[in-house]
C-alpha positions as CSV (number, residue, x, y, z in Angstrom):
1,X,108.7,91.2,103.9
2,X,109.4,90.6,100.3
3,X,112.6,92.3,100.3
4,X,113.5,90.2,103.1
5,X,112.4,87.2,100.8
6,X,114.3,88.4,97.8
7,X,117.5,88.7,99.7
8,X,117.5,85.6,101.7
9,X,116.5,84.0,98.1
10,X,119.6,85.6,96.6
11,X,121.8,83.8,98.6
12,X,120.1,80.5,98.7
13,X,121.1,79.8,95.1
14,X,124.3,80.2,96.3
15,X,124.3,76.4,98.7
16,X,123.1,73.3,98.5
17,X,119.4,72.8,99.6
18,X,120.4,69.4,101.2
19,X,122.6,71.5,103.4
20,X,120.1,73.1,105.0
21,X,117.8,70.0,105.7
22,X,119.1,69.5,109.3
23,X,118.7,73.2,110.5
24,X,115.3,73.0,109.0
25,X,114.3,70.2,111.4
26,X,115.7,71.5,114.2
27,X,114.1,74.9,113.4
28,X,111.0,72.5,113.3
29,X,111.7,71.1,116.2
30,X,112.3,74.5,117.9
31,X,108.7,75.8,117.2
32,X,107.5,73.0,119.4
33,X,109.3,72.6,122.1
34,X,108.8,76.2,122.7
35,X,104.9,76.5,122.7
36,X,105.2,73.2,125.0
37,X,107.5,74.4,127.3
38,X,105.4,77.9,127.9
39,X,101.8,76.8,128.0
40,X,102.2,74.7,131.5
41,X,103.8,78.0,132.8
42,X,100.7,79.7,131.1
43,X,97.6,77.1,132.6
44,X,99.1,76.5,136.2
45,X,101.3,79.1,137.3
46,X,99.5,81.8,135.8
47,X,96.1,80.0,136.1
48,X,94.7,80.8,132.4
49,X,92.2,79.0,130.6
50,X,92.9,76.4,128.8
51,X,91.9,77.8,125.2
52,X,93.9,81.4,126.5
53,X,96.6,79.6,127.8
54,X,97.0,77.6,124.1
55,X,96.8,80.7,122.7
56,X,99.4,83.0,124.0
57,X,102.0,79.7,123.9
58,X,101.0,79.5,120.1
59,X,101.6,83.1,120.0
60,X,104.9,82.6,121.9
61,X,106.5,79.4,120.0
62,X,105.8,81.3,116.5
63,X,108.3,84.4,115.4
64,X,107.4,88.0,114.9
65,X,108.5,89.5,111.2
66,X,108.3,92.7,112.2
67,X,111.1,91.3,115.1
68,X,113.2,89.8,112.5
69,X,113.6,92.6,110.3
70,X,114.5,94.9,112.7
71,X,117.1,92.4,113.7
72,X,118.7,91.9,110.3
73,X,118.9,95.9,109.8
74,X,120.7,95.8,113.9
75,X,123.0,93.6,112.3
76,X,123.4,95.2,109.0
77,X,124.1,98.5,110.7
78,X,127.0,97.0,112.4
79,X,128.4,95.0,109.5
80,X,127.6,91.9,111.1
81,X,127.3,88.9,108.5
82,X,124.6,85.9,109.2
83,X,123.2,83.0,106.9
84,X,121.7,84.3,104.2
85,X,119.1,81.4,104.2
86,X,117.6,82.9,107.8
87,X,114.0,83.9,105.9
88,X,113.6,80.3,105.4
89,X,114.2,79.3,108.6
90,X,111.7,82.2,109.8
91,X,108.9,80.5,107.7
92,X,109.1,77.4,109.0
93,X,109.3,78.5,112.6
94,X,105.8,79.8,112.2
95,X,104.2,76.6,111.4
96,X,104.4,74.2,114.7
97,X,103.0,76.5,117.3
98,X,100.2,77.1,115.8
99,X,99.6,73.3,115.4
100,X,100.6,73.0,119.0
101,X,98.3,75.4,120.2
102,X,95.2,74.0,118.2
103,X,96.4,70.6,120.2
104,X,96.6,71.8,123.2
105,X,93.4,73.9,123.6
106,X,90.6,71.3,121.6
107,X,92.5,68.3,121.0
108,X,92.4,66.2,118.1
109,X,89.2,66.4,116.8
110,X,87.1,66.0,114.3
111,X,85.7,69.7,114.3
112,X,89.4,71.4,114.1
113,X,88.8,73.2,110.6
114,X,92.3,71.9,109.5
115,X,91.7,73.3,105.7
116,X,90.9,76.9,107.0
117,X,94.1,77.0,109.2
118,X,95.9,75.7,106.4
119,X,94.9,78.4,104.1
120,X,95.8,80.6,107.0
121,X,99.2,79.2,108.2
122,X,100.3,78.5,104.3
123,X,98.6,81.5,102.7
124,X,98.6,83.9,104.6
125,X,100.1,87.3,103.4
126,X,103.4,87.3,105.2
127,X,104.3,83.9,104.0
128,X,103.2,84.5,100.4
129,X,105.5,87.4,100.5
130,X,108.5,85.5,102.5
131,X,108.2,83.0,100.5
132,X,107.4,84.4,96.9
133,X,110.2,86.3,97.7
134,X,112.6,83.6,98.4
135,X,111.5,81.5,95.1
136,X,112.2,84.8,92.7
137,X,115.1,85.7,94.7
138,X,116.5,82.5,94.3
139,X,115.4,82.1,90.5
140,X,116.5,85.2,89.5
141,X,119.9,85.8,91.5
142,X,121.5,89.2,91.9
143,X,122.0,89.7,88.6
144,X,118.4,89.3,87.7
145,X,117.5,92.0,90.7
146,X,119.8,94.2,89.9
147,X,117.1,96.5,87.9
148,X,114.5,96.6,91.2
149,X,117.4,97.2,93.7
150,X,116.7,100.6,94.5
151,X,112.7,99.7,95.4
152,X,113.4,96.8,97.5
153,X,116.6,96.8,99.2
154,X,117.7,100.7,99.2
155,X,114.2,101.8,100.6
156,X,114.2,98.9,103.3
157,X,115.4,100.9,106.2
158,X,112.5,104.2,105.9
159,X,109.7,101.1,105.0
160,X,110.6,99.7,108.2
161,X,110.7,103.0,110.2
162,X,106.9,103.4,108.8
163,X,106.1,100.2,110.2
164,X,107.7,100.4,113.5
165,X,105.6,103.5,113.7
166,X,102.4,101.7,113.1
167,X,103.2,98.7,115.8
168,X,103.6,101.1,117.9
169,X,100.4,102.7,117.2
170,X,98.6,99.1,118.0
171,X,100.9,98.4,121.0
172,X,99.3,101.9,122.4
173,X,96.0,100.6,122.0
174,X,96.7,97.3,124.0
175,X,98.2,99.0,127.3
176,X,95.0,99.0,128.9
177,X,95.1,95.1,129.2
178,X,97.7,94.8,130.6
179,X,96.5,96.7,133.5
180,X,93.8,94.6,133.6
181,X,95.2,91.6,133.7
182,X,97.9,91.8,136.2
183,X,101.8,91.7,136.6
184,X,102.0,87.9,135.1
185,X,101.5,88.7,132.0
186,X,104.1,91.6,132.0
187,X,106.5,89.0,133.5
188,X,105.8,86.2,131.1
189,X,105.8,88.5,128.6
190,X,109.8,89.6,129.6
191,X,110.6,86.5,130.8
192,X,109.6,83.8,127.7
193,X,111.6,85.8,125.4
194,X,114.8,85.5,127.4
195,X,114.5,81.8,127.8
196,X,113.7,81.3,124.5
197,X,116.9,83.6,123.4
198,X,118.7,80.9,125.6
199,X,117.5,77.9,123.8
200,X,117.5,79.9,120.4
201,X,121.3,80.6,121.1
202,X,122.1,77.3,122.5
203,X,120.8,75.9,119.2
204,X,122.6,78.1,116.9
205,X,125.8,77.4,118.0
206,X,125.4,73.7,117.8
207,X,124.1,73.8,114.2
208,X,127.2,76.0,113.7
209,X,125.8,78.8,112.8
210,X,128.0,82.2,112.8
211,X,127.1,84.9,115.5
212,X,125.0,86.9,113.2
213,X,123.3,83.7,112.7
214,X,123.4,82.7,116.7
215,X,122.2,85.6,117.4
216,X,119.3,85.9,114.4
217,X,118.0,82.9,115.3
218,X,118.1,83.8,119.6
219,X,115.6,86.3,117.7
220,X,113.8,84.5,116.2
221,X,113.2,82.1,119.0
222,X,112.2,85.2,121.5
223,X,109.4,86.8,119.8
224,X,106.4,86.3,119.7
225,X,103.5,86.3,116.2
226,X,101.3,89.2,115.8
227,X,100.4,88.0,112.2
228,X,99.6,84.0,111.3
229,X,99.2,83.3,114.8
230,X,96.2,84.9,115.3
231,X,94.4,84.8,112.3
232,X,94.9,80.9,113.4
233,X,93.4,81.2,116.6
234,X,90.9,82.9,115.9
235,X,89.2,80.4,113.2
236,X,89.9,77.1,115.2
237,X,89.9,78.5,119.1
238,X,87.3,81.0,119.1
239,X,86.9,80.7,122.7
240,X,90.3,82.0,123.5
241,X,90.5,86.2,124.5
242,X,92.4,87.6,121.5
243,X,93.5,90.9,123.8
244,X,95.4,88.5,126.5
245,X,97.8,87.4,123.2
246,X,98.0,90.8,121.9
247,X,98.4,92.3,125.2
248,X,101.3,89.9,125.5
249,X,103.0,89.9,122.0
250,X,102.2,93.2,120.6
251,X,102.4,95.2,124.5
252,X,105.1,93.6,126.1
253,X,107.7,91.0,123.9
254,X,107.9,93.1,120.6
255,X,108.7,96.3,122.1
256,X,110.9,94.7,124.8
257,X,113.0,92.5,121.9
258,X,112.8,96.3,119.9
259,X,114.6,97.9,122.8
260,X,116.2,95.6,124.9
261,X,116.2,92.2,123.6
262,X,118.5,92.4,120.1
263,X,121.5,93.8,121.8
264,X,121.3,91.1,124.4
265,X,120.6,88.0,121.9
266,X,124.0,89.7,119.9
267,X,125.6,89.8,123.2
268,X,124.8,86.3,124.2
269,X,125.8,85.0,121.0
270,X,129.1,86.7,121.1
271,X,129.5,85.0,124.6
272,X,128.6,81.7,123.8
273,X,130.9,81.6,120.7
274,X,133.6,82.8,122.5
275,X,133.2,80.2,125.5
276,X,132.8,77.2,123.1
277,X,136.5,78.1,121.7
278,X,137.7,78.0,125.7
């Protein structure tokens, strides 16, 4: 996560921050109309409790690091350029589902412990790193990274081998879930991620974003938190069942994107560049 950070902060020096400002609202934007869309799915077609059901659509409108990176090293292996500022955008897609989830499953209420999801959301390691990252990547430029290259950037691929091996570890210990809770959650858990590839795609090309970029973001839009999301759930919606989210992000979406999904967000981006030119 903090080479990811140090890149993406690399090339931010490179544009103008007020550049960036629209994508960064509509990335905003993004996070909520995603965890909105999925939790009536969640509460009356799959007939979930309300806190469960606020859960998994936080779980589902957030973005999965682990989901990124392997997407930017697809990419990479291919030669495919994308926006270098992506990382930032991943940050701030994390933030709004979690809010919307909190929203959706207590309301707005005085016992919501704001400051302890705040610490979570904002401090948590994944953003420090991201983040911190972006800030010395961005202070420092290449030139001034040039000495830690081989640590950070030359040993990225075998890190994130290692910890592909380790989700799949944890995804082994949720399959017993998802026999238990039925064939919904398999399908929600296929079929979020391919409409939110849709919307994520639909977006990128109208912020003009290249197809690395279209599909990056299609990415970012399909997965699903393993991280922040929880941790967040778990300190303002107690009541909610931790293993139906898991089951869902960790079981099904990440190791569906993994396989299936990052080809077919590149694909669609291809396609929907290619049909906006006629």
């Amino acid at each position: 996560m903090l080479a990811i950070g140090l890149k993406g902060g690399i090339e931010l020096a490179r544009q103008p921050f007020g550049s960036l400002l629209p994508q960064m609202l509509a990335v905003v934007a993004l996070g909520f109309f995603l965890s909105l869309a999925a939790f009536p799915v969640l509460r009356y077609l799959g007939r979930f409790k309300r806190a469960d059901a606020a859960s998994i659509a936080a779980h589902n409108g957030s973005v999965s690091v682990g989901t990124y990176a392997v997407a930017i090293a697809y990419l990479g292996s291919r030669q495919i350029a994308f926006e270098a500022h992506m990382p930032l955008l991943l940050v701030l897609l994390e933030v709004p589902a979690i809010i919307v989830g909190i929203v959706l499953a207590r309301g707005l209420s005085r016992e919501t412990r704001w400051r302890s999801v705040a610490h979570e959301v904002f401090l948590g390691k994944s953003i420090v790193l991201l983040l911190g990252g972006l800030l010395i990547g961005w202070a420092a430029g290449p030139d001034g990274l040039s000495s830690i290259e081989p640590l950070f950037f030359d040993l990225f691929k075998g890190i994130l081998a290692l910890f592909l091996l380790e989700m799949g570890l944890i995804t082994a210990t949720q399959v017993g879930s998802l026999r238990r809770y039925g064939p919904f959650l398999m399908a929600f858990g296929i079929g979020m991620p391919l409409f939110s590839a849709l919307v994520g795609t639909g977006l990128g090309w109208a912020l003009g974003l290249s197809i690395g970029g279209t599909a990056v973001l299609a990415t970012l839009a399909a997965s699903a938190s393993y991280i922040a999301v929880p941790a967040a759930m778990r300190i303002s919606v107690p009541e909610a069942n931790p293993t139906l989210s898991l089951a869902a992000a960790l079981g099904i979406t990440f190791p569906f994107n993994v396989l299936f999904g990052i080809p077919m967000y590149h694909a669609l981006a291809v396609w929907a560049h290619t049909f906006a030119k006629g």
